[in-house]
C-alpha positions as CSV (number, residue, x, y, z in Angstrom):
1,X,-1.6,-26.6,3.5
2,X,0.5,-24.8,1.3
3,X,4.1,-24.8,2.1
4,X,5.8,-21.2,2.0
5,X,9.1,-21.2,-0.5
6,X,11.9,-20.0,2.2
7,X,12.5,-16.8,0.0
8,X,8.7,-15.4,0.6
9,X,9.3,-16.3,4.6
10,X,12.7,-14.1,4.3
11,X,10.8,-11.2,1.6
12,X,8.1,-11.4,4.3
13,X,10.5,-10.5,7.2
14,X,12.4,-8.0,5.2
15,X,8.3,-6.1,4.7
16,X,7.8,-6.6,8.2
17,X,10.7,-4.7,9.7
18,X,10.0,-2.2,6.5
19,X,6.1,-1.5,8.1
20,X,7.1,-1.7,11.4
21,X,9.4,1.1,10.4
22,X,6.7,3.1,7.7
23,X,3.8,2.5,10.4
24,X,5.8,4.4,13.2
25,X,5.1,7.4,11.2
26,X,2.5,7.4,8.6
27,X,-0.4,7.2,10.9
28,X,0.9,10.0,12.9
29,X,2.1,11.9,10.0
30,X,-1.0,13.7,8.8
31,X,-1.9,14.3,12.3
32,X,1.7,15.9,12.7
33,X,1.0,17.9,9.3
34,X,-2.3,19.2,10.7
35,X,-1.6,20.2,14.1
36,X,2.1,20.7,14.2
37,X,2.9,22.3,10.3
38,X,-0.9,23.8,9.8
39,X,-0.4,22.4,6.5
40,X,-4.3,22.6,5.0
41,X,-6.3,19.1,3.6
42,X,-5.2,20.2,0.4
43,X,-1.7,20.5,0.9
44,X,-2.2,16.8,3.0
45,X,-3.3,15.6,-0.1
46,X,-0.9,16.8,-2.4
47,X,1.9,15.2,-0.4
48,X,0.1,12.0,-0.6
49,X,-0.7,12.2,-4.0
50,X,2.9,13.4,-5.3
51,X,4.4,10.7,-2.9
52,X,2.4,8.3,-4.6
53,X,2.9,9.8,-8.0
54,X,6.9,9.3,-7.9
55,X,6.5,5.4,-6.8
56,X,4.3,4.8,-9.5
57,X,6.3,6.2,-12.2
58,X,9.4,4.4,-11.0
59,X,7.9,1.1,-10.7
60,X,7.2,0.4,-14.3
61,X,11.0,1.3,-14.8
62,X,12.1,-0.6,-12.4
63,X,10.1,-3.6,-13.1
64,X,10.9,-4.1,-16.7
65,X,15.1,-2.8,-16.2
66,X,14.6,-6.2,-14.0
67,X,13.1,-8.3,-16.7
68,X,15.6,-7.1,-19.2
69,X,18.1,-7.9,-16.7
70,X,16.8,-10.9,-15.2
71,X,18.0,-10.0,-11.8
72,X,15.6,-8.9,-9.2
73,X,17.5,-8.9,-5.8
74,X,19.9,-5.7,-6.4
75,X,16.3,-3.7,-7.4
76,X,14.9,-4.5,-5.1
77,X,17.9,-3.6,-2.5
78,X,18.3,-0.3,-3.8
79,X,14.7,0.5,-3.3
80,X,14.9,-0.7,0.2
81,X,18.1,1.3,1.3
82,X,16.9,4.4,-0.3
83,X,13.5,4.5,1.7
84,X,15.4,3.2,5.1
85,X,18.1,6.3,4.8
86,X,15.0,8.6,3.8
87,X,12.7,8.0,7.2
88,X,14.6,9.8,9.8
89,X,15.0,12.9,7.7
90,X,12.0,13.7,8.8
91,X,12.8,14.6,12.0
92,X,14.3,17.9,10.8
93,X,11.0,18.7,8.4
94,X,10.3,22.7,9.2
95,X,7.0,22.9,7.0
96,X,4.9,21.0,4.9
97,X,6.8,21.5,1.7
98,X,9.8,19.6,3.3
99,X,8.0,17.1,4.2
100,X,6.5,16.7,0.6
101,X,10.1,16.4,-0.3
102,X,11.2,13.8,1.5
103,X,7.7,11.7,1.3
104,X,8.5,12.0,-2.7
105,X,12.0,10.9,-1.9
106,X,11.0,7.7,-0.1
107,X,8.5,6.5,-2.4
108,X,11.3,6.7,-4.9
109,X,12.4,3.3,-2.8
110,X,9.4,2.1,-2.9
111,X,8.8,3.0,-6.8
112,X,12.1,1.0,-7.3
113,X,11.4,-2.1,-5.3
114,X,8.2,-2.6,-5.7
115,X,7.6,-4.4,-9.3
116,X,10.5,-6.6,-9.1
117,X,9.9,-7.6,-5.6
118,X,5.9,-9.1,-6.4
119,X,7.7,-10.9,-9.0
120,X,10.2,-11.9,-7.1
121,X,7.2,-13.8,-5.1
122,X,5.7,-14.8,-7.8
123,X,8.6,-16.9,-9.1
124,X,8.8,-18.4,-5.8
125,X,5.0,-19.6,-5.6
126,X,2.7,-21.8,-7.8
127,X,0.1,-20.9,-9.4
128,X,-2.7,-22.4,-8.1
129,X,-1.6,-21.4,-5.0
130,X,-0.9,-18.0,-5.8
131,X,-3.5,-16.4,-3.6
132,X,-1.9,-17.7,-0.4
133,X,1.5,-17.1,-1.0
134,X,0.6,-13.0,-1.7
135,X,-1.4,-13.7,1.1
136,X,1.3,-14.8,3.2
137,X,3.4,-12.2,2.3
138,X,1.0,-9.3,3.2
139,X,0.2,-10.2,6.4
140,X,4.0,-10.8,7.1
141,X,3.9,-6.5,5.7
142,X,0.7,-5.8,7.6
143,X,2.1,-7.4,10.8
144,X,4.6,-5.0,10.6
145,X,2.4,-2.7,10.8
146,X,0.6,-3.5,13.8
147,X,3.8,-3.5,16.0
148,X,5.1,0.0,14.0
149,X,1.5,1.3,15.3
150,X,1.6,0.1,18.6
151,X,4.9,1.5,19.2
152,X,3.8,5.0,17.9
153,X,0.7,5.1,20.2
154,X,3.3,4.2,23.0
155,X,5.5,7.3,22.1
156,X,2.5,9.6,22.2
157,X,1.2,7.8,25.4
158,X,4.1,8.3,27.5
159,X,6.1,11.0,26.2
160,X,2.4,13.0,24.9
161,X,1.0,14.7,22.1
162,X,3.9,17.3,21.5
163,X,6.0,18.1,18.6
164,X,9.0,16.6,19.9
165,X,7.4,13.3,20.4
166,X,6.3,13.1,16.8
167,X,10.2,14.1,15.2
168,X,11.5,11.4,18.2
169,X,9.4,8.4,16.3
170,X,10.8,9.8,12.8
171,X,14.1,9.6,14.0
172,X,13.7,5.7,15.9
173,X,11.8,4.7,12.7
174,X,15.2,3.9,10.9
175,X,16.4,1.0,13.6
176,X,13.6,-1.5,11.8
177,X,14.1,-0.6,8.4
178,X,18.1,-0.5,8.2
179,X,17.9,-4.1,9.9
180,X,15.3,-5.6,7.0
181,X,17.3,-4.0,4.3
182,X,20.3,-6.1,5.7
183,X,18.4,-9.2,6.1
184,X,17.0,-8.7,2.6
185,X,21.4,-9.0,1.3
186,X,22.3,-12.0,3.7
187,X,19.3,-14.0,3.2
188,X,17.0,-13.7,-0.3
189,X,18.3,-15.4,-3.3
190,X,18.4,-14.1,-6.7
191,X,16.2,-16.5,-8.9
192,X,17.4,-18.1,-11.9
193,X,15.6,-16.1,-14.3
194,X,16.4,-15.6,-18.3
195,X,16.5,-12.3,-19.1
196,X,14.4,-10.3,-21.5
197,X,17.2,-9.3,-24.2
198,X,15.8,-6.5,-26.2
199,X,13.9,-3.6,-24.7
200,X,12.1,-3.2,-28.1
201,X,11.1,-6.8,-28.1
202,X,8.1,-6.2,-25.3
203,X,5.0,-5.0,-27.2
204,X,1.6,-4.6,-25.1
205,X,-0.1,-7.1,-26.7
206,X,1.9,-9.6,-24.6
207,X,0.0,-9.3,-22.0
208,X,-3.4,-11.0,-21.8
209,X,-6.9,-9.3,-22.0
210,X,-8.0,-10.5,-18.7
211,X,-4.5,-8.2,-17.4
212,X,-6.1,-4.9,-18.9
213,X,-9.5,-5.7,-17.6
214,X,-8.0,-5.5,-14.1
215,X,-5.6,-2.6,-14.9
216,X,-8.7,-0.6,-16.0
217,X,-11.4,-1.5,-13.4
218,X,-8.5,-1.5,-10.4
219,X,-7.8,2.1,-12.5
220,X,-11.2,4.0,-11.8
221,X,-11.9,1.8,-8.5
222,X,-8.3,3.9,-7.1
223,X,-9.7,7.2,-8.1
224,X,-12.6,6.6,-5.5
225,X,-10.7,4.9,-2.4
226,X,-8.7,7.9,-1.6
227,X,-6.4,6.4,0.5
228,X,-5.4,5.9,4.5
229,X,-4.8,9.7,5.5
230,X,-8.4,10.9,4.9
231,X,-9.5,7.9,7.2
232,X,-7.4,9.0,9.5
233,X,-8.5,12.9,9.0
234,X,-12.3,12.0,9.2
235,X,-11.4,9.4,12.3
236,X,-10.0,12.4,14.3
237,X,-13.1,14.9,13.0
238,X,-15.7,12.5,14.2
239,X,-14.4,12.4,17.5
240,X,-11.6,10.1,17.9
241,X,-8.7,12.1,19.7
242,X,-5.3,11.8,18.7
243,X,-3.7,9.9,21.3
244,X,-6.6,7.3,20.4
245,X,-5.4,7.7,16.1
246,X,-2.5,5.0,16.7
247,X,-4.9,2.9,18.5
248,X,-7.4,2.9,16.0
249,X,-5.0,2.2,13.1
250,X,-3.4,-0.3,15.3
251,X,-7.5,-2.1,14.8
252,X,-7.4,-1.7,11.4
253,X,-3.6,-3.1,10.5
254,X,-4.3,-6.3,13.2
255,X,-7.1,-7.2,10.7
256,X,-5.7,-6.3,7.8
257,X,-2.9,-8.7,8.8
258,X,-4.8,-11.6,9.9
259,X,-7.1,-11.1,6.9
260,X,-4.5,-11.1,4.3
261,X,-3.9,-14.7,4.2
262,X,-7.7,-16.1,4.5
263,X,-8.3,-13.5,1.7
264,X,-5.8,-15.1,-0.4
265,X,-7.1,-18.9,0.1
266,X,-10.6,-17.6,-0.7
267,X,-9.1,-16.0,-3.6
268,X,-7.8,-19.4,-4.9
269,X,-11.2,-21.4,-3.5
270,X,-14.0,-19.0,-5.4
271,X,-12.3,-17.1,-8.1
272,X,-10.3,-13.7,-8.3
273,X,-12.5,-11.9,-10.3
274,X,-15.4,-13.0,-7.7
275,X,-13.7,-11.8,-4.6
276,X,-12.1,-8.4,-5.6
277,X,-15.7,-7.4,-6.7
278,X,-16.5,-8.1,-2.9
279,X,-13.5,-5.8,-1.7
280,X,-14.8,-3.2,-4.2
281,X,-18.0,-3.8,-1.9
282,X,-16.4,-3.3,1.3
283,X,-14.5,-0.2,0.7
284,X,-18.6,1.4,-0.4
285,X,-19.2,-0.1,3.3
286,X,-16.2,1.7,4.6
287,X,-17.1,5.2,2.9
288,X,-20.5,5.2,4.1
289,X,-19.6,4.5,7.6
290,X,-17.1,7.2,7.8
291,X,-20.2,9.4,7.4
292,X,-22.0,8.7,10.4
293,X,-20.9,11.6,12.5
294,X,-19.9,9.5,16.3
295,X,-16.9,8.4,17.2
296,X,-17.6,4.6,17.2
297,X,-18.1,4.6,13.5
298,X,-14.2,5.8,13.0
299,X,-13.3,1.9,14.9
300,X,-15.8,0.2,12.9
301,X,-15.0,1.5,9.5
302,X,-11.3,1.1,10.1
303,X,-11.9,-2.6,10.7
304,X,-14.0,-2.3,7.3
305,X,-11.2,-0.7,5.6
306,X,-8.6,-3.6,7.1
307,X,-11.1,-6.2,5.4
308,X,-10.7,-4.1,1.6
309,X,-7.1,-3.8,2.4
310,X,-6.2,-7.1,2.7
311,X,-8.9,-8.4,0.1
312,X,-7.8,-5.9,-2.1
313,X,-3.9,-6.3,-2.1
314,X,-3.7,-10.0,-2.2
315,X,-6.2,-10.6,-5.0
316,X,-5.1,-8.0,-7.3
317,X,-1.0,-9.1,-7.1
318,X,-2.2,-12.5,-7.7
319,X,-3.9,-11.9,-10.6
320,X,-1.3,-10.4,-12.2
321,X,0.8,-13.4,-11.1
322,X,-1.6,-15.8,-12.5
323,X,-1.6,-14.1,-16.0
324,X,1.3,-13.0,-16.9
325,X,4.5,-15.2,-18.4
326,X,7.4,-15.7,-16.0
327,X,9.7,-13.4,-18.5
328,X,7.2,-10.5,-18.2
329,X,6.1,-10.4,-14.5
330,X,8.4,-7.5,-13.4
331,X,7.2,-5.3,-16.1
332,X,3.4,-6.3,-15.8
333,X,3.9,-5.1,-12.0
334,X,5.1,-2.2,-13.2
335,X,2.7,-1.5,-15.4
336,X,0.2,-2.6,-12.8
337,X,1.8,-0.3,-10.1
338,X,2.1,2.7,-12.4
339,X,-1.1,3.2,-13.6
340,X,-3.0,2.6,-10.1
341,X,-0.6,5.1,-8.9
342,X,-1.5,7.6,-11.1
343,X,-5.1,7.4,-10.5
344,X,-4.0,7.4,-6.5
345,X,-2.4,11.0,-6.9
346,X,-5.6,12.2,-9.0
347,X,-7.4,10.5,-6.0
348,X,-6.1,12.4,-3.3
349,X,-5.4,15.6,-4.7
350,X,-9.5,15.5,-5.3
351,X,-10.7,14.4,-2.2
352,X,-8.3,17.2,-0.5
353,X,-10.2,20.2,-3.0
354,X,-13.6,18.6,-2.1
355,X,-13.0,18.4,1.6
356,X,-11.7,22.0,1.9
357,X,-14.4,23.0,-0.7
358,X,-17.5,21.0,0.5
359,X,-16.7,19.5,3.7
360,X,-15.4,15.7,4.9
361,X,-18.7,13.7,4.0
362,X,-18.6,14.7,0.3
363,X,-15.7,12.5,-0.5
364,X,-16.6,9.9,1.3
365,X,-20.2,10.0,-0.6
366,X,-18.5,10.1,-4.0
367,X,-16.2,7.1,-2.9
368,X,-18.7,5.0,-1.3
369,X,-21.0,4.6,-4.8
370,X,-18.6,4.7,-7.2
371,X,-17.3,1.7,-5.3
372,X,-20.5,0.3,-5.4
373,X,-21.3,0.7,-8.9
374,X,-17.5,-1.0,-9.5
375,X,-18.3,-3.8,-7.5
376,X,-20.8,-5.0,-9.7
377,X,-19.0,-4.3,-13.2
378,X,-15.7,-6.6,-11.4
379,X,-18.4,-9.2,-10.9
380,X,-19.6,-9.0,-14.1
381,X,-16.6,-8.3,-16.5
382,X,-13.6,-10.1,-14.4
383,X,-13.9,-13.7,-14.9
384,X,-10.5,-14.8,-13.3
């Protein structure tokens, strides 16, 4: 049984609160876009994409300033604080532009915090064990979730389906996520890390092959997974109503959360490589599924896509974790984070033009084998 450092128990608090705070409103966000802003699936996309474009290009910044620094807590605190203050700004979002603001401006916390904080967790884990440790540390995040949905589909249950319902959980969304960014200064330690000296001293070539294998198959395989708002979209097109949306994410972040940690051991049991070609797999599942036109198919492929999630997520941090040198984790992340994210916002922006353009399933074709095809080049080229 591995024993979880105190610092991961307290990061994994501090993500807790965060997506108990985030899940309050993303699942009810593109709902709230579509119905309430008549903002189009293209414009839904492009505030997904951009959102995820600014994280991305922050957290290679902020993951090798925190190398060169060799101090990881005040990163990651900034990040925190700027996304907590960001959240209920929301509330006062008159059109879809606004809200593309301020999703851009709260990924910038995320952007920042990010990188430093999977290294952060990687220097407090071994690295045989490192599988488990992610592991733990996602479900603690995903667990969030779960309540933060739970307590949106509440707020549409009781108080209904209105406008002023959805601005009301923007607004409350900032209780959880003040109280984890105060948690994160009283109780995480700063590590005892020896700081990279010279920027110009990092070159590329630091980093292992086996690191740009992964960057480039986790690369393409993010261009074809679109992301959660499109499951959400086609949930609700297929027949699941909107007061049932929160319930439905709720399903897929419970096993998201309690697969994140069995994920992780299976990751350290039968090889990386070997089980993030099977999450490559389950997301094809997922995108086929989301094709069959009844409502019952919008449950089951969420619990698919809470499977990939959690496969996904755990394996691919602790690869990186397992590869990289201590002195070079928070830039690898960043490098990691950056490029995925990039290939996120090309993601997103697409699937919004070919949904408008060609209709829901046509995405969710393109996704399901190119995942496919991806699943069996991990298996062969990833050996991890």
């Amino acid at each position: 049984m591995l024993r979880i450092n105190k610092n991961i128990i307290f990061l994994g608090i501090v993500s807790f609160l965060t997506d108990l705070s985030s899940e309050m409103i993303f699942p009810v966000l593109p709902l709230f876009l579509d119905h309430i802003l008549k903002a189009s699936k293209f414009e839904i996309g492009i505030i997904e994409g951009a959102a995820e474009l600014t994280a991305s290009f922050l957290k290679v910044f902020s993951g090798y300033v925190s190398d060169r620094l060799g101090r990881k807590k005040a990163v990651v605190v900034a990040g925190y604080a700027i996304s907590a203050f960001t959240k209920p700004l929301l509330y006062f979002a008159g059109s879809w532009k606004d809200v593309l603001v301020l999703r851009m401006i709260e990924r910038t916390g995320k952007g920042i915090r990010t990188s430093p904080r999977d290294a952060l967790i990687s220097y407090y884990t071994q690295k045989e064990k490192s599988g488990r440790s992610f592991g733990f540390h996602r479900g603690m995040d995903t667990l969030g979730a779960v309540f933060g949905t739970l307590t949106a589909f509440f707020f549409l249950l009781f108080l209904g389906e209105k406008e002023n319902t959805f601005r009301l959980i923007f607004l409350v969304s900032f209780l959880p996520a003040l109280l984890s960014v105060l948690i994160l200064i009283l109780f995480v330690k700063e590590p005892n890390i020896k700081a990279v000296k010279k920027l110009e001293n990092f070159s590329p070539k630091e980093l292992p092959s086996d690191f740009y294998k992964l960057l480039t198959l986790q690369v393409l395989f993010s261009i074809f997974s679109m992301n959660y708002a499109f499951m959400i979209l086609k949930a609700n097109s297929i027949g699941v109503s909107i007061g049932f949306i929160p319930v439905v994410y709720l399903l897929y972040n419970i096993i998201y959360a309690f697969s994140s940690y069995p994920a992780g051991f299976i990751s350290d049991r039968f090889g990386k490589g070997f089980t993030l070609s099977i999450t490559y797999l389950l997301f094809s599942a997922t995108a086929f599924i989301f094709t069959l036109d009844f409502p019952i198919f919008g449950w089951i492929g969420f619990i698919f896509y809470g499977l990939f999630m959690a496969g996904n997520e755990v394996t691919s941090r602790a690869i990186v974790s397992d590869l990289v040198q201590e002195k070079l984790k928070g830039t690898a992340y960043g490098i990691y984070h950056t490029a995925v994210g990039l290939s996120v916002f090309a993601s997103t922006s697409l699937a919004g033009f070919l949904w408008d353009r060609f209709g829901g399933d046509i995405p969710f074709y393109i996704g399901g084998l190119g995942s496919l095809i991806l699943s069996f080049l991990c298996f062969r080229i990833l050996k991890v």
